[in-house]
C-alpha positions as CSV (number, residue, x, y, z in Angstrom):
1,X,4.0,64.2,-70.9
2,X,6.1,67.1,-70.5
3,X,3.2,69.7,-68.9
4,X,2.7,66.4,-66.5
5,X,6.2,66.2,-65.7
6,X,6.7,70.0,-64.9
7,X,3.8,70.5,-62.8
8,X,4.9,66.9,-60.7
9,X,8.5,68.5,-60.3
10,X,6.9,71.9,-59.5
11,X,4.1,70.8,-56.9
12,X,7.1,68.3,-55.3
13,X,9.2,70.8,-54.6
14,X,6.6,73.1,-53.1
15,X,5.4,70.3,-51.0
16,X,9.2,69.9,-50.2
17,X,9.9,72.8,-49.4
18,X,7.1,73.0,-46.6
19,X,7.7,69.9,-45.0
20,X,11.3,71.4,-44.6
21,X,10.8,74.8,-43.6
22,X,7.6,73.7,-41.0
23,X,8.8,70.1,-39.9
24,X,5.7,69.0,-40.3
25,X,2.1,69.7,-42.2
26,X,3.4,70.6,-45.9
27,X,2.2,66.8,-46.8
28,X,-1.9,68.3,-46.1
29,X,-1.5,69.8,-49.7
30,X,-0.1,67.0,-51.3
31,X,-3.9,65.3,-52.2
32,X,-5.2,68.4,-53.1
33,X,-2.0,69.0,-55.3
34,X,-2.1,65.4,-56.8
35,X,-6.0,65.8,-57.5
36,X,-6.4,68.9,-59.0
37,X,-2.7,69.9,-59.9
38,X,-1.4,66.3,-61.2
39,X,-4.2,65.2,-62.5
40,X,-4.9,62.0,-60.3
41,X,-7.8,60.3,-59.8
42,X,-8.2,60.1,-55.9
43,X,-7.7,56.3,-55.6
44,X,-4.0,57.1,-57.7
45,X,-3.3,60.5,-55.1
46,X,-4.1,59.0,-51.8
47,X,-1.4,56.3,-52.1
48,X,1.6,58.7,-54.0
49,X,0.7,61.3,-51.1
50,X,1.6,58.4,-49.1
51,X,4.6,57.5,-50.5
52,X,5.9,60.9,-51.2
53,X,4.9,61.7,-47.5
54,X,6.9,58.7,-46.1
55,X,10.3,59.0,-48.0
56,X,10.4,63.0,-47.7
57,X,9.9,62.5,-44.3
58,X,12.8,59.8,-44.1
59,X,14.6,61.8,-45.9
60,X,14.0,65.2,-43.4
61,X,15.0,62.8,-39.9
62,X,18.6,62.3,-40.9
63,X,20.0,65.2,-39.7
64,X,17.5,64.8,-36.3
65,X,18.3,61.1,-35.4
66,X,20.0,62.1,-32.7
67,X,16.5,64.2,-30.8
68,X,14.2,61.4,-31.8
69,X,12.8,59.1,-28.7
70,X,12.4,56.4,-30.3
71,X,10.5,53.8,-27.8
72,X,7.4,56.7,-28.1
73,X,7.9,56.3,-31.5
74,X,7.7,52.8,-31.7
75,X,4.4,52.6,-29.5
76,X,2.7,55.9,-31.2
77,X,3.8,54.7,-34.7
78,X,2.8,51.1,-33.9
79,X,-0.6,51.8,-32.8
80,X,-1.4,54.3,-36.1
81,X,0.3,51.5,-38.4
82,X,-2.4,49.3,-37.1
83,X,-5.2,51.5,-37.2
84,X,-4.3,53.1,-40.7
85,X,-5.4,50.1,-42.0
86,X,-8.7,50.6,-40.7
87,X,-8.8,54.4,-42.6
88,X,-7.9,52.7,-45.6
89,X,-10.8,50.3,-45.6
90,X,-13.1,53.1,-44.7
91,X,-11.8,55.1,-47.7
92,X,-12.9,52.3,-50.2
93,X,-16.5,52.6,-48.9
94,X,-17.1,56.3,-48.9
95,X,-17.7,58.5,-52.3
96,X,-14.4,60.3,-53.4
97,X,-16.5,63.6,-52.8
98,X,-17.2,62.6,-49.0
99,X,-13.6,62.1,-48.7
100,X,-12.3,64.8,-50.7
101,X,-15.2,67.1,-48.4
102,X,-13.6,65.8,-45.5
103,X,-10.4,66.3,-46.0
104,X,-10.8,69.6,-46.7
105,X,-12.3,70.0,-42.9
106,X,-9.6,68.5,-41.9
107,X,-7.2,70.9,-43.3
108,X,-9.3,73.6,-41.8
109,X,-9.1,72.2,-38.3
110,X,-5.3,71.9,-39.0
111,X,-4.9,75.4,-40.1
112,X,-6.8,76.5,-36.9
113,X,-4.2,74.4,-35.3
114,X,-1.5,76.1,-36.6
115,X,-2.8,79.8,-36.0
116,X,-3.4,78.8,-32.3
117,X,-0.1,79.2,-29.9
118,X,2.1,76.5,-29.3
119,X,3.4,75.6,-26.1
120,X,7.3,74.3,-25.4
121,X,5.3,71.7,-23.1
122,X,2.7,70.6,-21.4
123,X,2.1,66.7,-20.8
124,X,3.0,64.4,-18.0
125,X,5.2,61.9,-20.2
126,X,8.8,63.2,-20.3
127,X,11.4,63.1,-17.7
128,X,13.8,65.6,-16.2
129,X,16.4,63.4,-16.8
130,X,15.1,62.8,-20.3
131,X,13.2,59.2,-20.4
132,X,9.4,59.0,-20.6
133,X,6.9,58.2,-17.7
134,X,5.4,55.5,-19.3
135,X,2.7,54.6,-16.4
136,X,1.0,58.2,-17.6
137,X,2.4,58.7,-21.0
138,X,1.5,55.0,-22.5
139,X,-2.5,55.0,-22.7
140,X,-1.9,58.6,-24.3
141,X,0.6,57.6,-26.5
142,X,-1.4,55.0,-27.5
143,X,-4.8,56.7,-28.3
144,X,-3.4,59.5,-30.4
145,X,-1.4,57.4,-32.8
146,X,-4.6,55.2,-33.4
147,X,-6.2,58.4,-34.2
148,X,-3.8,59.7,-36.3
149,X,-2.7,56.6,-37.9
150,X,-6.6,56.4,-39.1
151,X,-6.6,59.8,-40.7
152,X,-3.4,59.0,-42.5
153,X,-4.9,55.6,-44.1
154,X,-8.5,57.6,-44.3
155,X,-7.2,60.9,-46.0
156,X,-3.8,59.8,-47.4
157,X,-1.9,62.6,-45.0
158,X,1.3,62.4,-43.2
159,X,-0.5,63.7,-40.1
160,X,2.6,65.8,-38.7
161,X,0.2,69.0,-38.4
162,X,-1.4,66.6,-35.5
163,X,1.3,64.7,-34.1
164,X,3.6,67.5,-32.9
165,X,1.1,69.1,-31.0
166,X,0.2,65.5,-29.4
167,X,3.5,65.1,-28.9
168,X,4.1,68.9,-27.2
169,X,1.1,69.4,-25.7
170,X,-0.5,66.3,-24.5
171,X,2.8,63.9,-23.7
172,X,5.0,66.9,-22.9
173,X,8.1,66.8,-25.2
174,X,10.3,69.7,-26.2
175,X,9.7,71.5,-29.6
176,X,13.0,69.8,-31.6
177,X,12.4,66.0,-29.9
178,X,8.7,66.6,-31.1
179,X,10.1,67.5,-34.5
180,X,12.2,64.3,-35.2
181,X,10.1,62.4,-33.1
182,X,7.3,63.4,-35.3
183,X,9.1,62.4,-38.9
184,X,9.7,59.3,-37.6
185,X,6.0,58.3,-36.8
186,X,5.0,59.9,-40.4
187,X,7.5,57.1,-41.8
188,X,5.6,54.3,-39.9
189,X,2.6,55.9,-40.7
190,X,2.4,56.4,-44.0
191,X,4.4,53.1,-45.1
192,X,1.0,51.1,-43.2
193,X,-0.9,53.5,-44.6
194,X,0.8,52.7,-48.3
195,X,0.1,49.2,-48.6
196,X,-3.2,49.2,-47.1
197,X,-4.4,51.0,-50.1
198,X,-2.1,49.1,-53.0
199,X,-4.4,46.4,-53.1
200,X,-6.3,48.4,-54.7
201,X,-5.0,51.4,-56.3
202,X,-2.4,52.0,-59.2
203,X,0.2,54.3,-58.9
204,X,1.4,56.8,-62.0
205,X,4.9,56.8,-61.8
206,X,5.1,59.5,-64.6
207,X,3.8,61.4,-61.8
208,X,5.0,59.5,-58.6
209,X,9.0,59.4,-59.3
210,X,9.3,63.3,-60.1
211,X,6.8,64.2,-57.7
212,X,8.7,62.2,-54.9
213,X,12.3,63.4,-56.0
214,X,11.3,66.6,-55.9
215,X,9.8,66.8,-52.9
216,X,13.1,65.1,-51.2
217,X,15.2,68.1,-53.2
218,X,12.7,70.6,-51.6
219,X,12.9,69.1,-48.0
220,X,16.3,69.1,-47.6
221,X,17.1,72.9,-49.0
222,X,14.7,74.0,-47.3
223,X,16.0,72.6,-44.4
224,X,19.0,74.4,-44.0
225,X,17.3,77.3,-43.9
226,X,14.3,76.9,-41.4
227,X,16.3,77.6,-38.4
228,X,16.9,81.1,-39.6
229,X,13.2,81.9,-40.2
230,X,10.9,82.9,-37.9
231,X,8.7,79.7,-37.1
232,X,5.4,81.8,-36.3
233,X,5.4,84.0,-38.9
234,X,5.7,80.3,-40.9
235,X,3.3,78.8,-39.5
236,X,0.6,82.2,-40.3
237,X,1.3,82.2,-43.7
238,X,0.7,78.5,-44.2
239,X,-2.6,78.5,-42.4
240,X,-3.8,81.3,-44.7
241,X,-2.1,78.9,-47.7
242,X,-4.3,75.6,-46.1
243,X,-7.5,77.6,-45.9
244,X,-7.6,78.6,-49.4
245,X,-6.5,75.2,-50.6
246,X,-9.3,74.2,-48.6
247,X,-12.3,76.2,-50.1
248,X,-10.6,75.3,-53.6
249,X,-11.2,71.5,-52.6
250,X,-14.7,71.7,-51.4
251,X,-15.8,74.1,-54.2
252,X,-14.2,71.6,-56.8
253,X,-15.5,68.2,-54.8
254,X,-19.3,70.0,-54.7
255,X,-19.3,70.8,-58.2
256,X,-18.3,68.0,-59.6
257,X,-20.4,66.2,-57.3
């Protein structure tokens, strides 16, 4: 009980510490962590990434309220709380090594994401004077959160790796509005995502509670500090960090298979 408690304190806080310093995109480890860290069976991880996703995430908007536009949130957010139920029933059908395979491509494709530059802009949605261009930015808005509300219920992520470059590049808001807009929609996200799968899944809360309070601790230290950090340089490092993590997954899922 002890060994269990340590290593869910220990992966939290790493977690934590991520989503803090990157805004976004530390919650892709959190399966893999919960899996083969934890312990977890996947039907157990997908639903306490979830939940440790969600109220990390809460817990990282507070000091951002103020940057986050809410009405895209609301119709982004909306849209992936509807179709995350769809992920979730997909999950139940597919063999835990198909999903655990496919999650780890999908952390490849995000680290790509991550190593590729970012733009401050790029979409047609926001307005000089601040609002959002709803005739061109609502169909968007609306596609990418069912897309990224059906990998959160499918893989059990936060999807902020994918959001903030939706966000940025395709609906055209600046880098810190992306950032709280982002944590917002992971919030939405991952609570639809939550109770689509608690029909049928347990959670360990010898695992869930320290994991979660840890990863809360984590986000918010490492918060104060990201601003003084070079973001790039951030961003590098943690793709190198997903790619391993990666090839750890599919090595584990194919030999087990």
């Amino acid at each position: 009980m002890t060994g269990t408690l340590l290593v869910s304190v220990l992966l939290g806080l790493a977690i934590g510490v991520l989503l803090g310093l990157l805004g976004g995109g530390g919650s892709i480890l959190a399966v893999p962590a919960l899996v083969y860290g934890a312990g977890l069976p996947l039907s157990a991880a997908v639903p306490t990434s979830l939940l440790v996703v969600g109220i990390s995430s809460a817990t990282a908007v507070i000091p951002r309220l103020r940057q986050v536009q809410w009405r895209l949130a609301a119709v982004f957010g909306g849209s992936g709380a509807i179709a995350a139920f769809g992920g979730a029933a997909v999950n139940r059908l597919l063999d835990p090594t198909v999903v655990l395979v496919g999650f780890a491509v999908l952390m490849i494709a995000a680290g790509v994401r991550m190593l590729t530059n970012q733009s401050e802009g790029g979409g047609s949605c926001a307005l000089p004077t601040g609002g959002v261009h709803w005739q061109s930015c609502l169909p968007k808005a609306i596609g990418a959160g069912l897309v990224v509300g059906f990998l959160t219920g499918l893989f059990g992520v936060g999807g902020g790796f994918l959001i903030i470059p939706a966000l940025v590049l395709l609906l055209g808001l600046a880098m810190p509005q992306a950032v709280a807009t982002s944590l917002i929609i992971i919030v939405v996200n991952s609570a639809s995502g939550f109770i689509a799968h608690l029909g049928d899944a347990h959670l360990e809360a010898a695992v869930a509670i320290p994991f979660t309070l840890a990863a809360i601790a984590g986000s918010l230290g490492a918060g104060r500090f990201a601003s003084r950090l070079p973001a790039s340089k951030l961003r590098r490092w943690f793709a190198y960090l997903v790619f391993a993590v990666a090839a750890f997954v599919i090595y584990r899922a194919l030999t087990a298979a």
